[in-house]
C-alpha positions as CSV (number, residue, x, y, z in Angstrom):
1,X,80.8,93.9,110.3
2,X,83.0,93.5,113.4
3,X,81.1,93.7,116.6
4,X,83.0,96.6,117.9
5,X,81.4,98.7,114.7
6,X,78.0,98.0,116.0
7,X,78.7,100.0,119.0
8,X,79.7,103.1,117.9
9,X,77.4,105.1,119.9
10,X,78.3,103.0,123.3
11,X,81.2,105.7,123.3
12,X,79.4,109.1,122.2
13,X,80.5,108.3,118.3
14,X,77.7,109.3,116.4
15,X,79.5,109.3,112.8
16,X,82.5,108.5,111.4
17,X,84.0,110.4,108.2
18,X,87.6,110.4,106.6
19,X,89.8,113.7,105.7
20,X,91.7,115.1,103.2
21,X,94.5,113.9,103.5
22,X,96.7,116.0,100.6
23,X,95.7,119.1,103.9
24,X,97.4,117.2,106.7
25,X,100.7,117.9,108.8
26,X,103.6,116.2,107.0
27,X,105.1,115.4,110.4
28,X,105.8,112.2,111.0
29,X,103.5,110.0,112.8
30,X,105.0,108.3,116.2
31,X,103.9,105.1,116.8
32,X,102.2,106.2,120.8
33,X,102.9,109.8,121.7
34,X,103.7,109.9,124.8
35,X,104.8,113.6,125.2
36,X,101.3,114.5,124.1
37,X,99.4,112.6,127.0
38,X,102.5,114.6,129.3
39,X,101.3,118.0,128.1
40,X,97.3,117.1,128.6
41,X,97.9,115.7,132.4
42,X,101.0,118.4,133.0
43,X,99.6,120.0,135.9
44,X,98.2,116.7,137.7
45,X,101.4,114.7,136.7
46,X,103.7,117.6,138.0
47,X,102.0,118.1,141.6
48,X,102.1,114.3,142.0
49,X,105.7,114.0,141.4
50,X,106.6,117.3,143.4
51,X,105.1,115.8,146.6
52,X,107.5,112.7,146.4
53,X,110.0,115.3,145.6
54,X,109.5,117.6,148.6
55,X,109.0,114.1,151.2
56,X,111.7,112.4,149.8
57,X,109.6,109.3,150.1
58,X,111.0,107.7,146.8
59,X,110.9,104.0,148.2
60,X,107.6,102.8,149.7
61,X,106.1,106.3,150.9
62,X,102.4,107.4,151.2
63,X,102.2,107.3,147.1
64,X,102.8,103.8,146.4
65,X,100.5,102.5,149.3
66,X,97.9,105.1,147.6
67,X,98.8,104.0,144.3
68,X,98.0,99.8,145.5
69,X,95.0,100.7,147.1
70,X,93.2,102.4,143.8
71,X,94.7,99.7,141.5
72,X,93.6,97.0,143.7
73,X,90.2,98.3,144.1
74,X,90.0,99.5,140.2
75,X,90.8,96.3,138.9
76,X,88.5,94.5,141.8
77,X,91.1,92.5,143.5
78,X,91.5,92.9,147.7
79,X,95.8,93.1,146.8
80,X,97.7,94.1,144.3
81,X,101.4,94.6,145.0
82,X,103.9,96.9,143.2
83,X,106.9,95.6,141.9
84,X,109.6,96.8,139.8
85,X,108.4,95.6,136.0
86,X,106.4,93.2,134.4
87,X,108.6,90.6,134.2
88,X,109.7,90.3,137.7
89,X,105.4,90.5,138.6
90,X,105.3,86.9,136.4
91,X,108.1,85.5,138.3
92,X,107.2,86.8,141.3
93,X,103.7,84.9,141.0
94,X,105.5,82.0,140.3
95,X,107.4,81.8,142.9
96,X,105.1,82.8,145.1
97,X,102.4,79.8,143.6
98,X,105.9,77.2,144.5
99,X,106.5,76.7,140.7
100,X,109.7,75.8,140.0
101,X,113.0,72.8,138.6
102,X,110.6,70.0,137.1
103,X,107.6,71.6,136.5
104,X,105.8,72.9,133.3
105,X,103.7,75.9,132.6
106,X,101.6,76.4,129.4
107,X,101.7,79.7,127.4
108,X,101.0,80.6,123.8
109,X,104.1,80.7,121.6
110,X,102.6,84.1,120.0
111,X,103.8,86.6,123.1
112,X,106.6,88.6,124.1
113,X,109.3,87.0,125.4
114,X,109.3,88.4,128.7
115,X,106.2,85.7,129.4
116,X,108.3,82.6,129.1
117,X,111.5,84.5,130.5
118,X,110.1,84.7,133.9
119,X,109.0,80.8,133.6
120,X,112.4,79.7,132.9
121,X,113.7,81.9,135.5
122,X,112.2,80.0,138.4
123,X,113.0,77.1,136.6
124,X,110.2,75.5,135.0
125,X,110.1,74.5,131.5
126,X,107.8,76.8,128.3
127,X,105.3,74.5,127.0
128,X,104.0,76.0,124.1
129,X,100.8,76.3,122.3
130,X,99.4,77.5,119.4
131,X,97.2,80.7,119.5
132,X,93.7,81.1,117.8
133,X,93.2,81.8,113.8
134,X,91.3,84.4,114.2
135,X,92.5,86.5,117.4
136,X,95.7,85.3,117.7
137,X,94.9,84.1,121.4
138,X,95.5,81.1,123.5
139,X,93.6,78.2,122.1
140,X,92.4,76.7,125.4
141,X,91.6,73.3,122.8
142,X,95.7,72.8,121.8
143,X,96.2,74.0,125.0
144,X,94.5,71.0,126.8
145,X,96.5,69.0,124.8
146,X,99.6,70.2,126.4
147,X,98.9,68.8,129.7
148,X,101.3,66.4,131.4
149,X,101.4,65.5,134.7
150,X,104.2,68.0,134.8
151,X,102.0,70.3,134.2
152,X,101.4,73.2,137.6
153,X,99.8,76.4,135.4
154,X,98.5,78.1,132.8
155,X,99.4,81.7,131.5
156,X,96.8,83.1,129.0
157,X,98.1,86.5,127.7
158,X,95.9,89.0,126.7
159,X,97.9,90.4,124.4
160,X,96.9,93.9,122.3
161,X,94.6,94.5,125.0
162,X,92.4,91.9,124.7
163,X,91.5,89.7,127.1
164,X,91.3,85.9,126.1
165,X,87.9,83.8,126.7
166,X,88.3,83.3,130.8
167,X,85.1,81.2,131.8
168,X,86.3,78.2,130.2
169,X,90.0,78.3,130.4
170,X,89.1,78.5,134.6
171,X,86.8,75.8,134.6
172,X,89.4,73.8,132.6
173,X,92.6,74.5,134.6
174,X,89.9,74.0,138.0
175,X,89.2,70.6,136.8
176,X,92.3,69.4,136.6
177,X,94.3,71.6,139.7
178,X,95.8,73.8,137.4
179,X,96.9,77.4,138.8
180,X,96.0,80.7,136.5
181,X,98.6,83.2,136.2
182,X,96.8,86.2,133.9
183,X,99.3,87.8,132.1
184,X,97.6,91.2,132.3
185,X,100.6,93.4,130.9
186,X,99.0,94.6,127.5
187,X,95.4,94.9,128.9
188,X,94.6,97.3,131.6
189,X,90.6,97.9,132.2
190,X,89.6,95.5,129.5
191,X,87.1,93.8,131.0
192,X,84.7,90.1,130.2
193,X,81.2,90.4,129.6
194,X,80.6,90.0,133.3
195,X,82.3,93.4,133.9
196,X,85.2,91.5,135.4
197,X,88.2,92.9,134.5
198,X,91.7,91.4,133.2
199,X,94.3,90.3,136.0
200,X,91.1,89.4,139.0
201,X,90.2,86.4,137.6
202,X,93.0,84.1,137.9
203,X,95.0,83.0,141.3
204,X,97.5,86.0,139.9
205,X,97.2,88.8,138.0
206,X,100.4,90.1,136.7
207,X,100.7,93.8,134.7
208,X,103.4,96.3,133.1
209,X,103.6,99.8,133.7
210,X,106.6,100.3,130.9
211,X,105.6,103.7,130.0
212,X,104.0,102.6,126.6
213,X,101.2,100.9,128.3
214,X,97.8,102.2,128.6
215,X,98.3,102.7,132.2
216,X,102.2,103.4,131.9
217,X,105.2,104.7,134.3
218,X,107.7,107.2,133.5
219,X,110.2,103.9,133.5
220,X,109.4,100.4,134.3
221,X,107.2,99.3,136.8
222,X,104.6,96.3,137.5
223,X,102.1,95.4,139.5
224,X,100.3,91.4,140.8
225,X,97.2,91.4,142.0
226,X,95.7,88.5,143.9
227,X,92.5,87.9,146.0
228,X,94.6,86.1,148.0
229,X,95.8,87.3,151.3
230,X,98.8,84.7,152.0
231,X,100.0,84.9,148.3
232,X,99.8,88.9,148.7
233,X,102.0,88.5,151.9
234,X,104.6,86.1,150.2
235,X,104.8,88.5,147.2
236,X,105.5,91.6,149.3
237,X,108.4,89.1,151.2
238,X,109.7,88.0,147.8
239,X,109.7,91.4,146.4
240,X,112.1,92.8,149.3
241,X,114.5,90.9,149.7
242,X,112.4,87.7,151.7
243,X,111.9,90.5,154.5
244,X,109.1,89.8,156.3
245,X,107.0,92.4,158.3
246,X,108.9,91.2,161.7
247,X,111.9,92.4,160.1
248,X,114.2,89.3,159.0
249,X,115.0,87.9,156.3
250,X,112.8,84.7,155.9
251,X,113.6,83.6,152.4
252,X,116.1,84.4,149.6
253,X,113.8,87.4,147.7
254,X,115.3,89.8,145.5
255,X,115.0,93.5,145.2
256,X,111.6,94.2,142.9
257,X,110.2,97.2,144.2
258,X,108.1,99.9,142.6
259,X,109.6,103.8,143.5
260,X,107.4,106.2,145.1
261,X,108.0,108.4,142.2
262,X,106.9,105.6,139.5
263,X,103.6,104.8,142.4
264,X,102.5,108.5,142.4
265,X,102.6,108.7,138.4
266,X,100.7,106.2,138.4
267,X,98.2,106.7,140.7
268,X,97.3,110.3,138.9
269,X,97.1,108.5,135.3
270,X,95.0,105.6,137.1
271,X,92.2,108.0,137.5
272,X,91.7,108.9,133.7
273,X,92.7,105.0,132.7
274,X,89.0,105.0,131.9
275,X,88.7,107.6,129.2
276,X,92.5,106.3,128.0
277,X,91.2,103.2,127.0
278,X,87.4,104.7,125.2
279,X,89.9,107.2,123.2
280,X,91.7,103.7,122.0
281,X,88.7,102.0,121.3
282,X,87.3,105.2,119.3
283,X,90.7,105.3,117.5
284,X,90.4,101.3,116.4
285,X,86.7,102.3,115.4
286,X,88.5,105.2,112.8
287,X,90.9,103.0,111.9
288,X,87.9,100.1,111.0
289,X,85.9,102.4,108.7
290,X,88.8,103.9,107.5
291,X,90.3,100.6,106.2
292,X,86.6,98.8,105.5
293,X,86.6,97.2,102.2
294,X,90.7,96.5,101.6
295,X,90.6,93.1,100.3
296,X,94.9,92.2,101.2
297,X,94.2,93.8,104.6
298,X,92.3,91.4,108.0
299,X,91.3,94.1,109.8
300,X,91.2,93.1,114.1
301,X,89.2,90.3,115.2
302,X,87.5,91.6,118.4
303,X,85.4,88.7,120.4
304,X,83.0,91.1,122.6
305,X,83.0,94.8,124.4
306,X,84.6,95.7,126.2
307,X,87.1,92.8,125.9
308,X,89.6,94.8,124.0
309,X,91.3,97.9,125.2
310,X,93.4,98.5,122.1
311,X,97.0,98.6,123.5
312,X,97.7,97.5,119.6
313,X,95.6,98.0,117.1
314,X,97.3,94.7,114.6
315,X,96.3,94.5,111.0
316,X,97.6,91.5,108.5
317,X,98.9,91.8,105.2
318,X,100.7,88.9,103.2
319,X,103.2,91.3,102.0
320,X,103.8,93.0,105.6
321,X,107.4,94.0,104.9
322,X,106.7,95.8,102.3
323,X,103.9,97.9,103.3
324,X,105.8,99.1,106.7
325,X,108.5,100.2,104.3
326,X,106.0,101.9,102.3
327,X,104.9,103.0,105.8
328,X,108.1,104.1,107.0
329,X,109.3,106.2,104.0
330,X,105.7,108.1,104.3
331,X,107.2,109.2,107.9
332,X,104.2,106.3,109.9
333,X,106.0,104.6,112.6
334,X,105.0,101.2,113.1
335,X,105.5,98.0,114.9
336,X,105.3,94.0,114.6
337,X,104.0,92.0,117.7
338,X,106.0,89.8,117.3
339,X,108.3,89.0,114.7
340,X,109.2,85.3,115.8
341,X,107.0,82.8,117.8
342,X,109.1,82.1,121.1
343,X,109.7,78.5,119.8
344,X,111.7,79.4,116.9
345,X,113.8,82.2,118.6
346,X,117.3,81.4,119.5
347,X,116.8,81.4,123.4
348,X,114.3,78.8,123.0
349,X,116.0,76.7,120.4
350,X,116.9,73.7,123.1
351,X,113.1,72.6,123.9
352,X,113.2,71.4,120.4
353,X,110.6,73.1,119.0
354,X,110.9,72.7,115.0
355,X,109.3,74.9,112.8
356,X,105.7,74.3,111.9
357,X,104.8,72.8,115.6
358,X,102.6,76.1,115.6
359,X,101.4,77.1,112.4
360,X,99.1,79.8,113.1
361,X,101.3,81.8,115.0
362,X,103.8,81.2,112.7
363,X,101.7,82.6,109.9
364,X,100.8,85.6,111.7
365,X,104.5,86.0,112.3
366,X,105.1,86.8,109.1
367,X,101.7,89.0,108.8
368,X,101.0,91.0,111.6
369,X,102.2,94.8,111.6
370,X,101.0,97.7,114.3
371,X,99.4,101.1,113.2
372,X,99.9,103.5,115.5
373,X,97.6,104.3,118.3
374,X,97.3,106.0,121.6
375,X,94.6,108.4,123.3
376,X,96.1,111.4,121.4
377,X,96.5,109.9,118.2
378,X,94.2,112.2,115.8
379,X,91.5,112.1,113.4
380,X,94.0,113.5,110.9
381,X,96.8,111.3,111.8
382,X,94.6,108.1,111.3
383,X,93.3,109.3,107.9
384,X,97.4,110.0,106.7
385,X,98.2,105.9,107.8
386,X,94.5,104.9,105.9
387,X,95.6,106.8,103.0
388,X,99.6,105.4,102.5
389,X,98.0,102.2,103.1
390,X,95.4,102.6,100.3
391,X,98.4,104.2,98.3
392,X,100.6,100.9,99.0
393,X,98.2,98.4,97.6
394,X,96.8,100.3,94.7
395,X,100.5,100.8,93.6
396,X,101.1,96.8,94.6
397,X,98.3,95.8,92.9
């Protein structure tokens, strides 16, 4: 039984039971509802936005200097920084750590793209690894093989909201000077067993507010966080334009900044984060009875609580295509995180890469497909997706 099923009561779920399903809405099922969390927050979400409206403070502002403060102190960090997505908060970091032509950073090949995007974009080169067989996380052990005198950092992604083992990736990459850029963007408020959570233990600790995120924007936004007082000042340099507090231009930045309006959304979401990320966690638990017992289904693999914040909820079936088809005609949205390994896309074709470098990410590739899930996903919905599943494989069998 997966450790998160042992826990049931940890978040007030005394019983789990399934529906019938032939009574439920035939609306379709969206894959994260965001309108829903909109209409529950309305009032909060409006007033926040209506006093950037009324100040006109739509760049920097009260709301975003609020906003850094909480996130900061939420996810235990002295500064975290605003910037204007995900993407530019990796490459951001690694500018601001001095990676750049001639260096190599280590990632698993098993994460969206964006990861290795903001690598090449300082202009350091992807080294690859393959990701564990049972998580689908960095594997710290192929990723020690990866090191070359080349090598300046490490990215472990904790993808689907789970954070990947920290203790002895850190003393690894210490060992051997290696700097730790978390990439935090699927995780918010997941925490280790030490109650430290994703993004505060590394040098850098990078996050996306896209709006699909646990803690998400009304549009992009991002966020790095760093105990680190210097890098914090270099970041907030980089970030606008290489201005520095006295007013000039000290190096060539760019223009990454997160809008007031973007800041005071989420600050108001930041404070029911929290209970965002238990309702996830008691929607993986539905989905776990739910599907208990479905031999051509592997069910999550969740290392310890409360590791795992659920921004996906990934399931693996051999014949994947098929059952989101099956999924799809029955009105279920779903998803596949993510459909080719970085090494054997097209953008990344010239490190030379040949299939089977990484075949456990390459399996899953061909496995993995996303149920739906958010806070407001319901009891009902969750019972419809069990049931089509169930439907798929007794009529496959």
């Amino acid at each position: 039984m997966p450790p998160i099923r042992n826990s049931l009561t940890r978040w007030g779920i005394v019983s789990i039971q399934t529906y019938n399903v032939a009574s439920s809405s035939t609306n379709d099922i969206p894959f994260v509802d965001l309108v829903a969390q909109y209409n529950r927050y309305r009032p909060e979400l409006e007033q926040a936005m209506r006093e950037v409206l009324e100040t006109a403070a739509f760049i920097g502002g009260p709301a975003l200097s609020r906003f850094e403060r909480a996130f900061a102190q939420y996810i235990g960090v002295d500064h975290a920084i605003g910037v204007a997505n995900g993407t530019d908060a990796l490459e951001l970091a690694l500018r601001t750590a001095g990676i750049g032509p001639g260096d190599e950073v280590i990632l698993p090949t098993n994460t969206f793209i964006a990861t290795a995007e903001a690598i090449s974009a300082v202009g350091a080169r992807p080294c690859f690894v393959d990701v564990d067989e049972q998580d689908l996380l960095l594997d710290l052990e192929r990723a020690k093989e990866a090191v070359t005198d080349k090598t300046k950092a490490i990215v472990p992604v904790h993808l689907f909201g789970q954070m990947v083992s920290m203790g002895p990736l850190l003393a690894f990459a210490k060992a051997h000077g290696l700097l730790v850029i978390e990439d935090a963007a699927q995780a918010h408020g997941a925490e280790d067993t030490g109650g430290r959570k994703a993004g505060s233990l590394g040098d850098f600790g990078c996050f996306s507010f896209y709006p699909g995120k646990n803690l998400g924007a009304y549009g992009d936004g991002g966020a790095v966080v760093t105990p680190d007082g210097a890098h914090a000042t270099m970041l907030r340099v980089l970030s606008n334009h290489g201005r520095a507090e006295s007013g000039g231009h000290t190096h060539v930045g760019r223009n990454s900044r997160l809008d007031g309006l973007q800041a005071a959304i989420l600050d108001a979401k930041l404070k029911h984060l929290d209970t965002f990320n238990r309702e996830r966690r008691e929607a993986a638990v539905r989905y776990d009875v739910l599907l208990e017992g479905l031999s051509d289904i592997t069910l999550p693999h969740v290392r310890a609580l409360p590791s795992h914040v659920f921004h996906l909820y990934v399931i693996r079936c051999e014949r994947r295509d098929a059952l989101r088809a099956h999924l799809g005609r029955a009105g279920i949205a779903t998803g596949i995180h993510y459909a080719d390994p970085l090494h054997l896309t097209p953008a990344y074709a010239t490190l030379g890469y040949p299939k089977g470098s990484f075949p456990v990410a390459e399996k899953a590739a061909r496995e993995i497909v996303s149920l739906p899930i958010s806070p407001d996903i319901t009891e009902d919905q969750q019972a419809r997706v069990a049931e089509s599943i169930r439907d798929f494989l007794r009529g496959a069998s």
